[in-house]
N, C-alpha and C positions, 0 to 999 in steps of 0.2 A: 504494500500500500504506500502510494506516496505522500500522502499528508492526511490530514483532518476530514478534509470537505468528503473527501472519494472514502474513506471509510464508514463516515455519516450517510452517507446514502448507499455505499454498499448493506451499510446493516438494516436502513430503513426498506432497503428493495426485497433483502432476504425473510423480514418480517411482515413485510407486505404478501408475498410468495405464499411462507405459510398460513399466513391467514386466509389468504383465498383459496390453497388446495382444502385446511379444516373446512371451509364454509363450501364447497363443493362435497367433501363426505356428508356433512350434516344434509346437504339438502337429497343427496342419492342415496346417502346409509344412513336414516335413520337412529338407528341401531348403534352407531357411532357419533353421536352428537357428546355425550357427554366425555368422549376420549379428546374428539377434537375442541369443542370448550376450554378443555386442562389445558391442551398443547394451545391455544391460541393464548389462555392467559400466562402462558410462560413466556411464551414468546415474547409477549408487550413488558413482561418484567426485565425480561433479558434484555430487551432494548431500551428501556431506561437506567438498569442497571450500567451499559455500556456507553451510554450519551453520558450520563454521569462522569464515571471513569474517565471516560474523555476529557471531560472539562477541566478534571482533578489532576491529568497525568503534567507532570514536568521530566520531560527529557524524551530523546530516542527510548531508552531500558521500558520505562510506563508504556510508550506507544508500541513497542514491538509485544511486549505483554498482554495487551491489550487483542491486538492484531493476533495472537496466537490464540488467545480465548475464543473469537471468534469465528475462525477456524474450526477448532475443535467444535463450538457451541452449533455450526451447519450442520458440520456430518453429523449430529446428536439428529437436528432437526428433521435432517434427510433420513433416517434409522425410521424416528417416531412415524414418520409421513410414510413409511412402507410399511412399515408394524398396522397402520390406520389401514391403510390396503387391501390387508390381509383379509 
């Protein structure tokens, strides 16, 4: 990631993403409303937790921490969104 701006909207795009693949189960599965409910409200936590951290971070060490949490915190994303699938 090269600064600030391009990770702010990388995270806001990747929780935009999830929210709209949950609110596509809820409306074709039923049956999965309340899985994709949880995972949407993690999502918006995780992305205020990480706007936060942002704001917070001083230095390259914060923002590469930062940048690897996020990472990790996708493929988490992308697991739950195939687990929903299932």
């Amino acid at each position: 990631m090269a600064n600030k701006r391009i990770l702010k909207r990388n995270i806001n795009e990747m929780v935009f993403d999830v929210v709209e693949e949950c609110f596509f189960f809820e409306m074709t599965a039923p049956e999965k409303a309340a899985n994709s409910a949880k995972l949407i409200d993690e999502a918006a936590d995780f992305q205020d937790e990480m706007l936060s951290k942002m704001n917070q971070a001083k230095g390259k060490a914060a923002f590469r921490a930062i940048v690897q949490e996020v990472e990790a915190k996708a493929n988490y994303f992308v697991e739950a969104l195939n687990a929903l699938n299932k």
